[in-house]
RODO-2510 file (C-alpha; in nm, 4 decimals, decimal comma):
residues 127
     n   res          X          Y          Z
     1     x    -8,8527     9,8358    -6,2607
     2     x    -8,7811     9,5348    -6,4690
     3     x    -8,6963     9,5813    -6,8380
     4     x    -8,9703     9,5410    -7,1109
     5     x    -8,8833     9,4177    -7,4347
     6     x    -9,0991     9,5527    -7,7542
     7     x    -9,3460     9,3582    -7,8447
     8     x    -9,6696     9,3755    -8,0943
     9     x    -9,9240     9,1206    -8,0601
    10     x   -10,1519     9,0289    -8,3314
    11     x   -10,4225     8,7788    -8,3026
    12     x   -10,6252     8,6362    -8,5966
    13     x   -10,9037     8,3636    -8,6224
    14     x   -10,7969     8,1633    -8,8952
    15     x   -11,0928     8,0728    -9,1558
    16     x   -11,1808     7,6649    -9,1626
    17     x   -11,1413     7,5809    -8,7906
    18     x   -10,7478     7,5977    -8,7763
    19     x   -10,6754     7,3464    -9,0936
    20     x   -10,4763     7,5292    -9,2887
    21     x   -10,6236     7,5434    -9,6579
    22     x   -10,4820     7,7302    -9,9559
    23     x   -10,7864     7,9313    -9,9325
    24     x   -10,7912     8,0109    -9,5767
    25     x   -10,3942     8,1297    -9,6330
    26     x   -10,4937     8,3448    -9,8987
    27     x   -10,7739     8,5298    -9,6920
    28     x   -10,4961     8,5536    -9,4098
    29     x   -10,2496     8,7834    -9,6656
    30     x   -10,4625     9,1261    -9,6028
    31     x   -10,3895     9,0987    -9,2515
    32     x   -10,0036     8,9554    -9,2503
    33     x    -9,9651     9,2613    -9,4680
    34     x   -10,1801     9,4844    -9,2225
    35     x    -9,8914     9,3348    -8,9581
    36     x    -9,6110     9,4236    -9,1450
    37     x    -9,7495     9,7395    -9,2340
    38     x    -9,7980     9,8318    -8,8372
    39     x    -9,4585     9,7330    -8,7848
    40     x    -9,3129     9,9587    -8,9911
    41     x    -9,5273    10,2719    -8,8419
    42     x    -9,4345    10,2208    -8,5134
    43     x    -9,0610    10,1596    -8,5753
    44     x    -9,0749    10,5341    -8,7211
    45     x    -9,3035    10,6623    -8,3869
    46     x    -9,1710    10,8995    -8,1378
    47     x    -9,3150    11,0093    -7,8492
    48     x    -9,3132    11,3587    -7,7283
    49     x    -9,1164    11,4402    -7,3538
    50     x    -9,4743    11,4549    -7,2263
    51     x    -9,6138    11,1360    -7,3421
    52     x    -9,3116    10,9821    -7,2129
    53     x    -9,3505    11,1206    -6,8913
    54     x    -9,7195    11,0434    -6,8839
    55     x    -9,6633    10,6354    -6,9727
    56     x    -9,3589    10,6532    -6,6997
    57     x    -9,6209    10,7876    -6,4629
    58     x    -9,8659    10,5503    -6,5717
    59     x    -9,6229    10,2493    -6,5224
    60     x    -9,5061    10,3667    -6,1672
    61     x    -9,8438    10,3689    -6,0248
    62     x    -9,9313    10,0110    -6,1774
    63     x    -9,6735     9,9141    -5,9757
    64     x    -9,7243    10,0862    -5,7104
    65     x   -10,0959     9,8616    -5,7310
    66     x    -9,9148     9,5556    -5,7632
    67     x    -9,7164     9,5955    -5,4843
    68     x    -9,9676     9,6988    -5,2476
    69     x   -10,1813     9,4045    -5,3596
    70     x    -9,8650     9,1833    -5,2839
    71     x    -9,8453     9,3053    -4,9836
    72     x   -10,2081     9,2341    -4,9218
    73     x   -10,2141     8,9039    -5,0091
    74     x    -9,9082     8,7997    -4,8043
    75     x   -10,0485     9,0219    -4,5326
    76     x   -10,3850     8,7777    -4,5519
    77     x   -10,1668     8,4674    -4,5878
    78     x    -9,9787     8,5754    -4,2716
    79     x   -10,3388     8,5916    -4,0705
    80     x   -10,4547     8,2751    -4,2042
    81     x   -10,1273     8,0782    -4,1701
    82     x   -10,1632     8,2643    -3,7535
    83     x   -10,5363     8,0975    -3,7912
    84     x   -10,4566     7,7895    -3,8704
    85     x   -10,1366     7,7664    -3,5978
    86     x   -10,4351     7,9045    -3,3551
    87     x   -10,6797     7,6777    -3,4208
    88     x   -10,4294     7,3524    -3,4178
    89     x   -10,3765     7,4314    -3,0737
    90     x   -10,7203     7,4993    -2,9409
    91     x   -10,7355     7,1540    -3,1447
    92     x   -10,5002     6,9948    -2,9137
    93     x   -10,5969     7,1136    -2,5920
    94     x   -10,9387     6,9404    -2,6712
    95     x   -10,8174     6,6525    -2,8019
    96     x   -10,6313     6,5504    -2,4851
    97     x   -10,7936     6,3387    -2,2668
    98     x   -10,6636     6,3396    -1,9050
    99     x   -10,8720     6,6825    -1,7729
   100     x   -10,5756     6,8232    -1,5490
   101     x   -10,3617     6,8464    -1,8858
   102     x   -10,6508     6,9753    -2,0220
   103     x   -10,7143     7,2086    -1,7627
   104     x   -10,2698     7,3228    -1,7692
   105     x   -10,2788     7,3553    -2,1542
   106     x   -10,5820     7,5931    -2,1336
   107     x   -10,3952     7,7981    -1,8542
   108     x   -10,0700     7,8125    -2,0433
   109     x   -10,2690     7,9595    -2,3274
   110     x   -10,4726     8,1692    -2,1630
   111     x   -10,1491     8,3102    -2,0365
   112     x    -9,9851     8,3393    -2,3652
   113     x   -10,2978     8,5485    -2,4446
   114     x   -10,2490     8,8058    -2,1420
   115     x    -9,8645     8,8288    -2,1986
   116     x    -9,9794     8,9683    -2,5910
   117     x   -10,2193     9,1929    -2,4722
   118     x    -9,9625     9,3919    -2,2892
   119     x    -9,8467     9,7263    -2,3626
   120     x    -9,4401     9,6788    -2,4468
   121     x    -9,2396     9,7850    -2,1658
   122     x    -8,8975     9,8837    -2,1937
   123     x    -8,5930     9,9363    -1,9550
   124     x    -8,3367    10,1619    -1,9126
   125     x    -8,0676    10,1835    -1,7095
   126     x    -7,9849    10,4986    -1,5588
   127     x    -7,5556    10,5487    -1,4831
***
């Protein structure tokens, strides 16, 4: 699992559409204080063995999601990319013009198809 740095993220709309005014800044010192003051309280937080547990837990199986929906995606990318390959050659074989090619390139595929169909078979050699 990849390291996390500590982070606290604190969003505020600031008062005149974004141009800064004397004003505005002065409304704004409640909350940079409020920030400050959360920084403090969670420098001095500990977490119990179980709550530690319980976030490790928590973490594991979020990326446990992640990587199945990785897999998931390049599983689907895999089908479509076999699609597209697919579909380029039915593409071709209709695109030709002289029938007897036609007619050879439809046969070597349908071929292709049978051969994939087939259980594996494998050989051993008895001494």
């Amino acid at each position: 699992m990849a390291k996390r740095s500590k982070v606290l993220i604190f969003t505020f709309n600031v008062p005149s559409q974004g141009h800064s005014t004397t004003e505005g800044m002065a409304s704004m010192k409640p909350l940079m204080q409020l920030v400050f003051h959360c920084m403090e309280k969670v420098k001095r937080f500990k977490l119990t063995k179980e709550s530690k547990q319980k976030a490790e837990k928590n973490r594991q199986k979020i990326e446990q999601q992640n990587m199945k929906q990785l897999h998931s995606q390049r599983q689907e990318m895999a089908q479509q990319r076999r699609e597209d390959k697919r579909r380029a050659e039915k593409e071709k074989i209709l695109a030709e013009d002289d029938p007897d090619k036609q007619r050879k390139m439809e046969e070597r595929e349908h071929r292709r198809e049978i051969k994939k169909r087939q259980p594996k078979v494998k050989q051993m050699k008895c001494p």
